[in-house]
C-alpha positions in Angstrom: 60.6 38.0 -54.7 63.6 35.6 -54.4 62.1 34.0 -51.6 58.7 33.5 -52.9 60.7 31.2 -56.0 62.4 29.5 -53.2 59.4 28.5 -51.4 58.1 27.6 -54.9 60.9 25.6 -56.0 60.8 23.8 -52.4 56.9 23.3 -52.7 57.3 21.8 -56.6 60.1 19.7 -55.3 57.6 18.1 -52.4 55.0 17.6 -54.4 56.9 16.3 -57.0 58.7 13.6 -54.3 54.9 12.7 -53.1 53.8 11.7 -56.7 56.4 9.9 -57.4 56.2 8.0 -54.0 52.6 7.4 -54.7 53.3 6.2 -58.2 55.8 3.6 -57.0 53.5 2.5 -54.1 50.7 1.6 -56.8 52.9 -0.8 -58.8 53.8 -2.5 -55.2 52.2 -6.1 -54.8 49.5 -5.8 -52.5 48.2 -9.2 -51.8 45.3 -9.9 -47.7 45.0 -13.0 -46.5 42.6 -14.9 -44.5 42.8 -18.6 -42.4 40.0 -20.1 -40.7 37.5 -22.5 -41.3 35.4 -22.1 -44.7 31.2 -20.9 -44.5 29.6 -22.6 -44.7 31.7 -25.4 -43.5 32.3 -27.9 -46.5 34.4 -30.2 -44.2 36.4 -29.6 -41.0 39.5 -27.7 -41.5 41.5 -24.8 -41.6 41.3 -23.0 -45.3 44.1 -20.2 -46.5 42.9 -17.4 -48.7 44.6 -15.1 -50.8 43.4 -12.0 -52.1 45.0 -9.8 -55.0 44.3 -5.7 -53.8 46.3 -5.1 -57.3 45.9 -3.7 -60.2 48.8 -5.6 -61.8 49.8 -9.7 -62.4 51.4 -10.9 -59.4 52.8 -14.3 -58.7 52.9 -16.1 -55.2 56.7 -16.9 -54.2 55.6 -19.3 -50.9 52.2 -19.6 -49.2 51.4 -22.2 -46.2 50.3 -22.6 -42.8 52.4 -21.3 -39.4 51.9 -23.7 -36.0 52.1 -22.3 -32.3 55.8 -22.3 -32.2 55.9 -20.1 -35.3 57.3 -23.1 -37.8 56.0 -22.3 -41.2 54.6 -25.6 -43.6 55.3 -24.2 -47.5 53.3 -25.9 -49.7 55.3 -25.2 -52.6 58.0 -26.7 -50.6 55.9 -30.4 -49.9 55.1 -29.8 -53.1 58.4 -30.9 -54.9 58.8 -33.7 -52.4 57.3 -36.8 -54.3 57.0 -39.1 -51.2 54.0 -36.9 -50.2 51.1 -39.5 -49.5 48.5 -39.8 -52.7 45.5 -40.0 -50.3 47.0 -36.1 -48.6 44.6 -34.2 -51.1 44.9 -30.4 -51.1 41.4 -28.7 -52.4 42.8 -25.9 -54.6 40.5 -23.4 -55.9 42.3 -20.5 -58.5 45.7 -19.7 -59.3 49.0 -18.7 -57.5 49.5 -16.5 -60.5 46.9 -13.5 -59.3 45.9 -11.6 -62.9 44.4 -8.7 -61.7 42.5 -7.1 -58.4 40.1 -9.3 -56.6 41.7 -12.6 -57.5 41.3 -15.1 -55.0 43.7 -17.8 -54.5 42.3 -20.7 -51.6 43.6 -23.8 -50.0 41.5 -26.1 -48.1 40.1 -27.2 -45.8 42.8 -29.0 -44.8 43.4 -31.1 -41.7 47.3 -31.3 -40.6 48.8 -33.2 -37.7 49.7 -30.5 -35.7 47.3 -27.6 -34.8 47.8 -24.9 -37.4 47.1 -21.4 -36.0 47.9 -18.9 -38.6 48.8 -18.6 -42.6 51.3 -16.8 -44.7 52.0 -15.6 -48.5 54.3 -13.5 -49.8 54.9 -12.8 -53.5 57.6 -12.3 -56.0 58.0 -8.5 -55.6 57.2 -8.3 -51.8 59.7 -8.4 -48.9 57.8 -9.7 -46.3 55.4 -12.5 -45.7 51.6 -11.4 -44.9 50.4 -13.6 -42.2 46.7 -14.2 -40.7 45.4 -15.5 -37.4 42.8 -17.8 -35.7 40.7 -15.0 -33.8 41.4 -17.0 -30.7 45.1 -16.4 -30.9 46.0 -13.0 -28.8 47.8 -10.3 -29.5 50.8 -10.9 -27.8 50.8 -14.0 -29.1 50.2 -12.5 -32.7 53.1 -10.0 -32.3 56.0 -13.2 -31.2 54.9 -14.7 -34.5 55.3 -12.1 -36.5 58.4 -10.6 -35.0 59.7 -14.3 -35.3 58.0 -15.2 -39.1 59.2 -11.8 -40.2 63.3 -12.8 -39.4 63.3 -16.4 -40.8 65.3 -17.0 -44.6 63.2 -16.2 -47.4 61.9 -19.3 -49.5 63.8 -19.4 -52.1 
């Protein structure tokens, strides 16, 4: 009989640790994204897209574009400078404040000097930035740019 309250106490514990696991994992920012060109094409570019897969308000610490040698463009950044050229228009559909699940936040089509292959966001409560790919960029490829995105300073 004492091991049966064992087991039980060992088996309340568990599934005690999973809810609790699961309830934290719901209130974790849960943000896909998307680069490529927009359908139908509006205008030639590359376009970021930003989906909220949360039930919660969320607020987008940096988003931006990532070249072949893994360099990341913030937005947010060129945004403070105020040298940026008038004429460098940025098509900006919703808000980098994401209320609630299936929020969409987009940038673009935009058309940089140097080839952008991929995009990244990352929000307030989130560690690491969520990146996206051309499809015509491989998978090693894919995997350098991560491994190398994933160890550069936060934006702060």
């Amino acid at each position: 009989m004492d091991a049966i309250q064992k087991w039980g106490t060992v088996i309340g514990a568990v599934i005690a640790v999973s809810a609790f696991a699961l309830n934290l994992r719901s209130k974790s920012d849960k943000i896909k994204i998307d680069f490529g060109p927009t359908y139908p094409p509006i205008s030639p570019g590359e376009s970021l897209h930003v989906l909220s897969c949360s039930d919660h308000r969320m607020k987008l610490k940096d988003y931006g574009f990532i070249d072949r040698s893994g360099a990341m463009l913030s937005l947010p950044a060129l945004d403070a400078f105020e040298s940026r050229p008038e004429d460098d228009h940025v098509p900006v559909s919703g808000s980098s404040s994401l209320e609630k699940r299936g929020d969409i936040f987009e940038i673009g089509p935009v058309r940089l000097r140097d080839k952008q292959i991929g995009a990244y966001a990352i929000t307030v409560g989130q560690r690491f930035r969520r990146t996206a790919f051309h499809g015509d960029i491989g998978l090693p490829m894919r995997l350098w740019l991560k491994i190398k995105i994933a160890f550069k300073p936060k934006f702060q």
